[in-house]
N, C-alpha and C positions, 0 to 999 in steps of 0.2 A: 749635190748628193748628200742625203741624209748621216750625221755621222751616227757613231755608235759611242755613247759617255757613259761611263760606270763612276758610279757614287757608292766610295767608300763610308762605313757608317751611316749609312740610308734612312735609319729611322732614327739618329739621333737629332736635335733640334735645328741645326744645322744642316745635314746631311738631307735631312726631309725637304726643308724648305729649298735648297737647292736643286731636289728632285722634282720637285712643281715646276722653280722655274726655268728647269730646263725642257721640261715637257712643252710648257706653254710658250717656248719658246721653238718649239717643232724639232728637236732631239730626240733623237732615238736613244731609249735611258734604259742601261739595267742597272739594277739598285741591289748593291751589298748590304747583305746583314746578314746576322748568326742565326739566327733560325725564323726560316721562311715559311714556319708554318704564322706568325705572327702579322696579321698582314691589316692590319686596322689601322693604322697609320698610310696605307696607298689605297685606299678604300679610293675607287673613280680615277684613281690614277691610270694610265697607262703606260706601265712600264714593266720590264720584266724582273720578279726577284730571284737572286742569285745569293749560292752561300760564298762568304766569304768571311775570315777570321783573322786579321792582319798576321798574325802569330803561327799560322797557317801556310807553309809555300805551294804544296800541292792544290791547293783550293784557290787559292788567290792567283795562281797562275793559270789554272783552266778557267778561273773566275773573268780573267781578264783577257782570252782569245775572243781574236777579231776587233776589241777594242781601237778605238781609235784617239780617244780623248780620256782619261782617266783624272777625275778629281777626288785627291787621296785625303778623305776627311775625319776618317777614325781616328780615334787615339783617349788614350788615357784621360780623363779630364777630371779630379780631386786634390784636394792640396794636404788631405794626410790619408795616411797607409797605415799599417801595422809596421809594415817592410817597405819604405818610401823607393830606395834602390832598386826592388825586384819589382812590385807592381803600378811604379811612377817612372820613376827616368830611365829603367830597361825596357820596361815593354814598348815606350814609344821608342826609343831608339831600335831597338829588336825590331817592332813593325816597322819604321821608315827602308832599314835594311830588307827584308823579305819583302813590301809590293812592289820597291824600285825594281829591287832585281826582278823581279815575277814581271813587273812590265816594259824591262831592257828585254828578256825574252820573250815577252808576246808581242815585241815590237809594237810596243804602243806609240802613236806618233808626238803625244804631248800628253805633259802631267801639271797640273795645277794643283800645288801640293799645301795644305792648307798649316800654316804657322799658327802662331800668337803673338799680340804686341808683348806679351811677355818675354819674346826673344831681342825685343826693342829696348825693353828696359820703361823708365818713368824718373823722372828729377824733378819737375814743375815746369819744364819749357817744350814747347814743343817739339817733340822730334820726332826727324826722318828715317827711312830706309837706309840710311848711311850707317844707324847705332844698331851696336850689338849688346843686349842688357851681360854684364859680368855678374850679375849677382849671384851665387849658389845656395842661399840659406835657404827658399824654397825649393821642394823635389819637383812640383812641377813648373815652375819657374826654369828653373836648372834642365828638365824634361824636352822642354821647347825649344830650348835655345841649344841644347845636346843633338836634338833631330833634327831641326833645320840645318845644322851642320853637316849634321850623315848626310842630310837629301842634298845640300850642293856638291860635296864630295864624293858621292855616286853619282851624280848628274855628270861631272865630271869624264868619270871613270869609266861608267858605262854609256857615256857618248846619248844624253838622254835631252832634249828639248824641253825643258824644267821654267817656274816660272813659279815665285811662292807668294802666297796672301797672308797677312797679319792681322785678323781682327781683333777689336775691342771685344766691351764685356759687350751678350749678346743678349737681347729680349725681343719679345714679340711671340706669336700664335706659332702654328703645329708642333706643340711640343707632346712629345711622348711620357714624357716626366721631366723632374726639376733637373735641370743644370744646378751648382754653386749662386749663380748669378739668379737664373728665377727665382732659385728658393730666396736668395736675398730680399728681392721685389715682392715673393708671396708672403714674406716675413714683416712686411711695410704693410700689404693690403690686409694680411688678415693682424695688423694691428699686435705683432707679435716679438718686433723687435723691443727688446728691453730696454737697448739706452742707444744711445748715437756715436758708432763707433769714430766718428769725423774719416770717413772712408770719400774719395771723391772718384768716383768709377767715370770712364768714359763709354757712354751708353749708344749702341748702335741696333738700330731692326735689324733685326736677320733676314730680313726679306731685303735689305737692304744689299747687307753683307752676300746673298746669293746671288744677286744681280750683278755686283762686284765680280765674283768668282768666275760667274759663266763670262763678263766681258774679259775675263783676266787670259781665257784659253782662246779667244778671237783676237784681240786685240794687244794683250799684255807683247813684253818685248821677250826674249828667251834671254835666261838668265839674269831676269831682275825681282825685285822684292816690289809689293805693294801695299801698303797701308792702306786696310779697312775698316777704319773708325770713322770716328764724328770730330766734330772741328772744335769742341771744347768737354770739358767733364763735369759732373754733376755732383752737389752736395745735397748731403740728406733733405736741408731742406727744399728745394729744387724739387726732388720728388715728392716730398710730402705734398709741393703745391700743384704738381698732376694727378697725385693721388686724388685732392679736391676737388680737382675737377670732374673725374669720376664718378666720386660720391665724397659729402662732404664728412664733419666732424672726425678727421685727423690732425695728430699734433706731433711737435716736433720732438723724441724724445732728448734725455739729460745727455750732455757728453759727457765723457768718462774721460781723466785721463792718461796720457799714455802708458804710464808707472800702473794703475789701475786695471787699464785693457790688456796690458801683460800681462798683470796677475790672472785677470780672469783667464786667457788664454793659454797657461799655464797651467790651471786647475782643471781647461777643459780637455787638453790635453794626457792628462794625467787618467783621468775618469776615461778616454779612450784608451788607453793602452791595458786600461783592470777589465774594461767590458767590450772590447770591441767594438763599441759602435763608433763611428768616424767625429771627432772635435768639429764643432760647429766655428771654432775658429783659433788659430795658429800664434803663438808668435811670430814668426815670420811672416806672414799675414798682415799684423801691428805692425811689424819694421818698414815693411815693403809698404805700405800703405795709408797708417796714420799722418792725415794733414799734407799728403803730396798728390797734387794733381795731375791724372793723369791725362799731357796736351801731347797731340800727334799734325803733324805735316801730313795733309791728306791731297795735298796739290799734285803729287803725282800721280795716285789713282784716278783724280779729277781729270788733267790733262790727259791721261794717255788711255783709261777704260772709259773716260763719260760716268765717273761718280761720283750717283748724289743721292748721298744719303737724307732720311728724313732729319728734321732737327730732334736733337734729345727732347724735348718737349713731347714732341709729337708721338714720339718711339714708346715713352714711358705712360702717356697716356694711352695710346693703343693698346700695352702691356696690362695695363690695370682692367683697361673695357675688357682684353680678354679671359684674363684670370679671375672677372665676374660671373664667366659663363661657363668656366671648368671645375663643375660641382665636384670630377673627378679629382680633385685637386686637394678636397679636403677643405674647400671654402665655401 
């Protein structure tokens, strides 16, 4: 029997790519988002769109009857605010609160509730689903690892058949606009990055990552975590040498360093808080990320969903061929 999955955040870059492949995977999908008159991103799809607002209890709770399978993929995703507190690490924990409970009462039978390795943490060694990142000086760091906590302690509570995923940074096609991460990547192809912040990102297809998710609600075990990354992380220049492949005549820019990449971070910072517009990058950012790589144990998603993700190579090239063809994009 066909089941019924609703995909929270439907047309975020993630969210969408999940809604494909559950479709083509013979799911009966209805797809959350805030306003469904917007609907260019399920263009040939078939699925149904529904409103749904995590922040939202009366809508997310009629949003979610009859459901049978709910993968809860919205949430906050920026690393500065104005008010990091209210519109970073409350709203996701406020939403992980309101769709658990909306779907302890629409008797949803299972949630595949979508994390970050940000709740995992990063040191240079590999790690599993056993770490819990302590860090707090990022808000959405802190954000993630704040919610995944609500959702196993509502799992708990409200007696719910729970099962959470962690991915990496995420690239590849149907994106509705930039993530943090894409823009990083469109910031490389359109030759725009200014110096080499020595950042080593663990890069996974999201088409990857969806395939993950959907084996995560068949096959995952209730009550465990899974890691959905890639099996090693990537230095700038790593990518620069997919970008060549692409198209050629890119280079690698200067490192900065860390005493430096603060200050700028610092400065950038500053100039968001006089103008509103969001710091293109954080100190905490630099803390969290200068010179540490980010390696993850992907053996138990392997073993136990059957994943296999593409290699970083392959992910970051496929990223570039597509943001050659997204004039939208500003490229």
């Amino acid at each position: 029997m066909t089941q019924v999955c609703m995909v929270t955040g439907a047309n975020g870059h993630l969210g969408n790519n999940l809604v494909r492949t559950l479709i083509n995977n013979g799911e009966k999908v209805r797809a959350g988002v805030r306003d469904t008159q917007i609907k260019s991103m399920f263009e040939g799809l078939d699925c149904e769109l529904v409103y749904t607002e995590m922040l939202d209890k009366e809508a997310m709770l009629a949003a979610l009857q009859g459901v049978d399978v709910l993968y809860h993929v919205a949430a906050v995703f920026k690393h500065w605010a104005k008010d990091p507190e209210t519109e970073i690490i409350q709203a996701n924990i406020k939403g992980t609160e309101i769709v658990l409970d909306a779907a302890a009462k629409a008797q949803v039978k299972k949630i595949v509730y979508v994390s970050s390795v940000a709740a995992i943490g990063h040191n240079g060694e590999p790690l599993n689903e056993n770490y819990w990142n302590e860090d707090s000086s990022n808000a959405y760091y802190q954000s993630k690892i704040r919610s995944e906590k609500k959702a196993w302690q509502l799992a708990e509570k409200l007696d719910l058949w729970l099962v959470t995923v962690q991915p990496s940074a995420m690239i590849g096609p149907n994106a509705s606009g930039l993530t943090d991460t894409m823009k990083f990547i469109k910031d490389i192809h359109t030759k725009s990055l200014p110096f080499n912040p020595n950042f080593f990102f663990n890069f996974v297809d999201v088409r990857d990552v969806a395939q993950g998710i959907h084996a995560a609600a068949s096959k995952g075990k209730h009550g465990n975590r899974y890691i959905l990354a890639n099996d090693r992380s990537s230095s700038l220049r790593e990518i620069i040498n997919a970008a060549n492949i692409v198209k050629e005549d890119y280079t690698l820019p200067s490192k900065l360093p860390k005493w430096l990449l603060l200050t700028t971070a610092w400065l950038m910072e500053l100039s968001a808080k006089l103008t509103g517009k969001p710091a293109e990058l954080t100190g905490s950012q630099v803390n969290l990320f200068y010179g540490v790589k980010q390696e993850y144990d992907i053996s138990k998603a392997q073993r136990d969903l059957g994943y296999a993700p593409r290699s970083p190579m392959k992910a970051l090239i496929d990223t570039f061929q597509y943001l050659e063809q997204r004039s939208d994009f500003g490229i």
